[in-house]
N, C-alpha and C positions, 0 to 999 in steps of 0.2 A: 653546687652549680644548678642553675634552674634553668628548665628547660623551657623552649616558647614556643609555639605554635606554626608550622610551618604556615606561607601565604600563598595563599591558592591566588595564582593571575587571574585577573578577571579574564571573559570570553574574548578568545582576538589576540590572546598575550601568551610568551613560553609555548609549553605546548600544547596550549589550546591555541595556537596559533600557529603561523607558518610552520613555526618550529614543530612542531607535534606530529607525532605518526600517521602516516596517508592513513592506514585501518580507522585509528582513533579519529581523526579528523570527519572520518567519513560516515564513523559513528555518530559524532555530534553534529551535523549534518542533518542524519536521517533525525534524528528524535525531535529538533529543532523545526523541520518539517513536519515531522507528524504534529506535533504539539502547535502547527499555524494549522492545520488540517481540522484536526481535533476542535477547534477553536471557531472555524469558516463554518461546521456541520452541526453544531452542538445546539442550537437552535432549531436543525431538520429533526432532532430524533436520530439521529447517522453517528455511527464512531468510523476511523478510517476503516477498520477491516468489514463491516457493512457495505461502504464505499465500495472496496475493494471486491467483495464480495458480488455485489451489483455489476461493477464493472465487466466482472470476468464472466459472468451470467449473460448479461446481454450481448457481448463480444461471441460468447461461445456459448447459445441456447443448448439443454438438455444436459448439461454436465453431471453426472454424480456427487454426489457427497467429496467421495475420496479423488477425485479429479478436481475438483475446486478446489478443495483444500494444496493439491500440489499448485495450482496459480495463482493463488491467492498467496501464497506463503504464510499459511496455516496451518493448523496442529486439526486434525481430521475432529477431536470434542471440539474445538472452540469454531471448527465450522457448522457441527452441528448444531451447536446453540445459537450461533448468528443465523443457520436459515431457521430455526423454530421459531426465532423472531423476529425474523423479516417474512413467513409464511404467515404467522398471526399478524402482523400488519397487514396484511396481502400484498405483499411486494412480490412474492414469487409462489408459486404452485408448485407441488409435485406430480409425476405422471409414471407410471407404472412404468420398467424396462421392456420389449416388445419378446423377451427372450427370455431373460433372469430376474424371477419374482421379488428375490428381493430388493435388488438393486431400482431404485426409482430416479427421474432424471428431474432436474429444476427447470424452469423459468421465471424470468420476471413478466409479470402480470402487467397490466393496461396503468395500475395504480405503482407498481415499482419502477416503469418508465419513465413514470410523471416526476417519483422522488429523484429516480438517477440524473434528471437531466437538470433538477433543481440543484443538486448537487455537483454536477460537473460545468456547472456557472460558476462556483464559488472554488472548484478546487484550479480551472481552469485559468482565473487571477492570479490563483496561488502559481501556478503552473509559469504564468504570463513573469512573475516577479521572479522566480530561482532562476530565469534563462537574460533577463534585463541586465542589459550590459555586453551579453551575449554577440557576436556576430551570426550569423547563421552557420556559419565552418565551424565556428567554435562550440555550439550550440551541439551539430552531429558529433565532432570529436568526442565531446564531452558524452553523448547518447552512446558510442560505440565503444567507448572505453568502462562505462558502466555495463554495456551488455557483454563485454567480452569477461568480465570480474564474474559477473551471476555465471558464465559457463564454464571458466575455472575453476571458480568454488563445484559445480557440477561434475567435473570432469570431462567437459567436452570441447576443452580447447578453446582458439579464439575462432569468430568469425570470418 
């Protein structure tokens, strides 16, 4: 008896489609995203967790290390390698704790402003297209059923 090849559905079909699991679904979602992300920056010199990295920086000046990395949804090494080279770009500085020597606080610099707002032109498109189609009710639904998932996975319930 010869065996044959199962057929992978193409994207849209089974269960990569309707049919497929909200987790899985929402998997292939995120990566599908990152990968138009990836693609928008890739010319700035920017990967998303750069991006991301930027974002959370200027939202929330002086962060640590290990505070950024919890907003970012980073691994504390892979944020420290993104700010070593977002520092040698000069995107962001560091500045000594007022209290605890070693602990040092970020920001983005005059020149990391310049790249994050180059950047949130392009991801802000990208931003404008995942919501098209959208109503505005539908749009929050969809914001607060994502925020209420990150605080489950947390453990802090919904909002």
């Amino acid at each position: 008896m010869r065996k044959t090849q199962p057929t992978v559905p193409p994207l849209g079909q089974g269960k990569r489609g309707e049919e497929g699991h909200l987790a899985y679904l929402l998997r292939q979602a995120s990566a599908a995203t990152r990968l138009r992300m990836e693609r928008a920056l890739a010319d700035l010199g920017v990967t998303p967790p750069q991006f991301a990295v930027l974002t959370m920086l200027a939202a929330y000046p002086g962060l640590s290390n290990a505070d950024l990395a919890r907003l970012a949804l980073l691994t504390p090494q892979t944020v420290s390698v993104i700010v070593a080279n977002l520092e040698r770009a000069g995107a962001l500085a560091r500045r000594p704790h007022a209290v605890h020597g070693r602990i040092q606080h970020l920001d983005v610099t005059q020149a990391g402003a310049a790249l994050l707002a180059r950047c949130r032109e392009r991801v802000t498109v990208l931003e404008e297209s995942l919501a098209a189609g959208l109503t505005a009710t539908e749009e929050r639904t969809v914001r607060r059923w994502l925020v209420a998932l990150a605080l489950e996975g947390h453990g802090e319930g919904s909002p």
